[in-house]
Backbone as a ProteinNet text record, in pm:
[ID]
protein_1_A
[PRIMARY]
XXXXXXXXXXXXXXXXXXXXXXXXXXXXXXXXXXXXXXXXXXXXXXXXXXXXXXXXXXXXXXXXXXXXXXXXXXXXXXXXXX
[TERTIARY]
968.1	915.1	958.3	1066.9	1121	1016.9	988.4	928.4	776.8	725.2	583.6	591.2	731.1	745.7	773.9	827.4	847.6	721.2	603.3	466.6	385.6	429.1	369.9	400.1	525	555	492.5	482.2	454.4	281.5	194.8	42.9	67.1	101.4	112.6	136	262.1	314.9	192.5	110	33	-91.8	-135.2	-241.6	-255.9	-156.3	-141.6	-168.3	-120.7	-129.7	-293.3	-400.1	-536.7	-630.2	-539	-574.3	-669.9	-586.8	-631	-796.4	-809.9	-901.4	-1007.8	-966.6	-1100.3	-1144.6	-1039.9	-1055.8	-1165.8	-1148.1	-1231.1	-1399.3	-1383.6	-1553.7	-1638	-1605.8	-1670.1	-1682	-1589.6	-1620.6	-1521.3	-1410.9	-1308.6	-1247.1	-1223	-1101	-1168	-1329.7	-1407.1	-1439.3	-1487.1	-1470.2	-1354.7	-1219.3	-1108.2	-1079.6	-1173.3	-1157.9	-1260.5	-1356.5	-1453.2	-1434.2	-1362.9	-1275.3	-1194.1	-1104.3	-985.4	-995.4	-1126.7	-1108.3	-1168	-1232.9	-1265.5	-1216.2	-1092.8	-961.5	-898.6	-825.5	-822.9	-711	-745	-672.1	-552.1	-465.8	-288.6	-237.4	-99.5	-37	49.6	161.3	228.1	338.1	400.3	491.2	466.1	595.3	556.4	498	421.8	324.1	466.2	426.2	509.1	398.6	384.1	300.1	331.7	295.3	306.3	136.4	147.3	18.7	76	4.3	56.2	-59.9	-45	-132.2	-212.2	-136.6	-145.2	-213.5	-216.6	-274	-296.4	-375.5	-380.3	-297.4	-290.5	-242.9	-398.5	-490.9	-585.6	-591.3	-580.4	-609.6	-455.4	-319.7	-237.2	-274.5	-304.2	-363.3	-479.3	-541.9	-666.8	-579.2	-442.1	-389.4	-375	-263.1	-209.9	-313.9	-425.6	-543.1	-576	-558.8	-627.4	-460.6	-360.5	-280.2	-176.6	-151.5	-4	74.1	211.9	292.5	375.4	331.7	393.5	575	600.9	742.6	821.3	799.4	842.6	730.1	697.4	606.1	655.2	564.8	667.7	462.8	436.7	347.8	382.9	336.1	405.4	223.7	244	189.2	201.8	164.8	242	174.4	246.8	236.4	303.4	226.1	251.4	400.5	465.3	586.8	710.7	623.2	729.4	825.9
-3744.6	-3614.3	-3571	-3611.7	-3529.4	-3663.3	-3752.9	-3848.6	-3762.1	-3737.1	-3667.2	-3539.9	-3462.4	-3320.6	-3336.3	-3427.9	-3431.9	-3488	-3552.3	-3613.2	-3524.3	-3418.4	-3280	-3213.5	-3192.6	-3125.6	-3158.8	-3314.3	-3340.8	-3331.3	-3321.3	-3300.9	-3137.8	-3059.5	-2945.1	-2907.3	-2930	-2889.2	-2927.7	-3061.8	-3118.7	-3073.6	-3004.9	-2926.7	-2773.9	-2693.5	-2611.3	-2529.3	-2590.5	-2525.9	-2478.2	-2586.3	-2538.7	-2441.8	-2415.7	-2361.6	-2206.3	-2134.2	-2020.1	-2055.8	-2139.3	-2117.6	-2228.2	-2303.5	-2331.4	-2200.3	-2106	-2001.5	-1952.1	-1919	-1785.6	-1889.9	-2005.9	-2023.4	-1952.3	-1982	-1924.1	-1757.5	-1701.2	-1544.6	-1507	-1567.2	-1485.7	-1375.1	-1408	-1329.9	-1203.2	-1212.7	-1123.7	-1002	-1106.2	-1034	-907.7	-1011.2	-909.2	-795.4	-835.4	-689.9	-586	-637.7	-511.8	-468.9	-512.7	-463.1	-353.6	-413.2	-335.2	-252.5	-241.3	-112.3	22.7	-11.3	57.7	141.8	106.9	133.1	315.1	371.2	500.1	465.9	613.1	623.3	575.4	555.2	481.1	607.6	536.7	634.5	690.1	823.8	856.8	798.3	706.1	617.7	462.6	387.8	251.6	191.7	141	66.1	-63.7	-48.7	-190.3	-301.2	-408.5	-505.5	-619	-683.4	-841.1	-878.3	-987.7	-1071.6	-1205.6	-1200	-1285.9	-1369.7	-1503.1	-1632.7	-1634.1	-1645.1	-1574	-1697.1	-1792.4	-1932	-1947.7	-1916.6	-1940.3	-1778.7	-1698	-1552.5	-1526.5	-1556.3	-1456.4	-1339.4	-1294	-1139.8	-1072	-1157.9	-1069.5	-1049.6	-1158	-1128	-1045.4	-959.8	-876	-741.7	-722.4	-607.7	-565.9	-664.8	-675.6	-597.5	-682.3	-593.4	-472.4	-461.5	-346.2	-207.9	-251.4	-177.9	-118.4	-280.6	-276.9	-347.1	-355.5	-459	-358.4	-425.6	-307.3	-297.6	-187.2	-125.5	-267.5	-337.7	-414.9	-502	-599.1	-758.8	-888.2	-929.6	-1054.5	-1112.9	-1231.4	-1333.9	-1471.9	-1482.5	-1581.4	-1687.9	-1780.8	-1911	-1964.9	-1970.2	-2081.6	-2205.1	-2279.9	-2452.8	-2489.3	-2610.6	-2663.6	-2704.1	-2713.8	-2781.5	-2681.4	-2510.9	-2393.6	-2368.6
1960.7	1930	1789.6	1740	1617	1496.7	1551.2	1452.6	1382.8	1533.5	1540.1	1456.8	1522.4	1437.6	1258.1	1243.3	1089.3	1020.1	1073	1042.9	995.7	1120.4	1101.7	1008.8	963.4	861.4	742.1	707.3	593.5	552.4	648.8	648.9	645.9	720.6	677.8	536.1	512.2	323.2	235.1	278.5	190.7	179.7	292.9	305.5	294.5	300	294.8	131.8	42.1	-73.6	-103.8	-38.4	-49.9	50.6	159	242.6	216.5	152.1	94	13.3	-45.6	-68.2	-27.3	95.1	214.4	296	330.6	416.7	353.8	177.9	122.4	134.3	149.5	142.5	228.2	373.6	498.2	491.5	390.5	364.7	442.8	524.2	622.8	556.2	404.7	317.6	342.2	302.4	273.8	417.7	525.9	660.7	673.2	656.3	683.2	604.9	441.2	338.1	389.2	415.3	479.1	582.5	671.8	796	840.7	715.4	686.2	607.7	549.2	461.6	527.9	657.9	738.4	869.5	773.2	893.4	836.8	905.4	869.6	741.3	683	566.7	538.6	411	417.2	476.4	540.5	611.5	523.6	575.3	499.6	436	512.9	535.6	518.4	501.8	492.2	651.1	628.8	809.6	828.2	947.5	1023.2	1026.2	1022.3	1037.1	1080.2	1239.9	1239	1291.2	1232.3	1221.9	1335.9	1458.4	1526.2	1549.2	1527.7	1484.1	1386.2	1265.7	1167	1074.8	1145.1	1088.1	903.7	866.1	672.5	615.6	706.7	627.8	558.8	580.9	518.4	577.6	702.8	745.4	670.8	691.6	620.1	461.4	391.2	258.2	244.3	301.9	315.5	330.3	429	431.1	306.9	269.1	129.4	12.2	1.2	-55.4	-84.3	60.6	85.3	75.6	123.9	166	104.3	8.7	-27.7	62.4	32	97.8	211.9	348.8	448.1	418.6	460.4	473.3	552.5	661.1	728.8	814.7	763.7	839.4	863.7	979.2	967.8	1065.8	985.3	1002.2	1120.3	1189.8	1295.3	1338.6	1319.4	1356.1	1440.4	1616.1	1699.6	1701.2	1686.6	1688.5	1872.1	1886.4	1988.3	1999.8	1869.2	1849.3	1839.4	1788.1	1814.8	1912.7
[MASK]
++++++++++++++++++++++++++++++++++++++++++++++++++++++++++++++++++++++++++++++++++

């Protein structure tokens, strides 16, 4: 298992740097900006934010966009191997 898990790691790291912008072809980035901008006004305060299966971070990168960087987030991915 740790053979498989470190295999993984290394197709991940290697794929990952382009990820962001396979996502933006299909328009997801774009989905989540017109989404989210349809969301009620910024609050007064810093927002809490977790993004759970958070897979490329494009919906967290659309907050971001749209929001600013929340007061406190945390992005989580589950893998079979988590």
């Amino acid at each position: 298992m740790k053979d498989r898990s470190a295999h993984l790691e290394r197709r991940y790291a290697s794929a990952a740097p382009v990820w962001s912008d396979k996502m933006r072809l299909p328009g997801y980035f774009n989905a989540y900006l017109d989404s989210l901008s349809h969301m009620s006004p910024a609050l007064d305060r810093p927002a809490r934010v977790i993004d759970i299966g958070a897979g490329t971070g494009a919906m967290a990168e659309a907050w971001t966009a749209i929001s600013g960087l929340p007061g406190n987030g945390a992005a989580r991915s589950v893998t079979p191997d988590a």
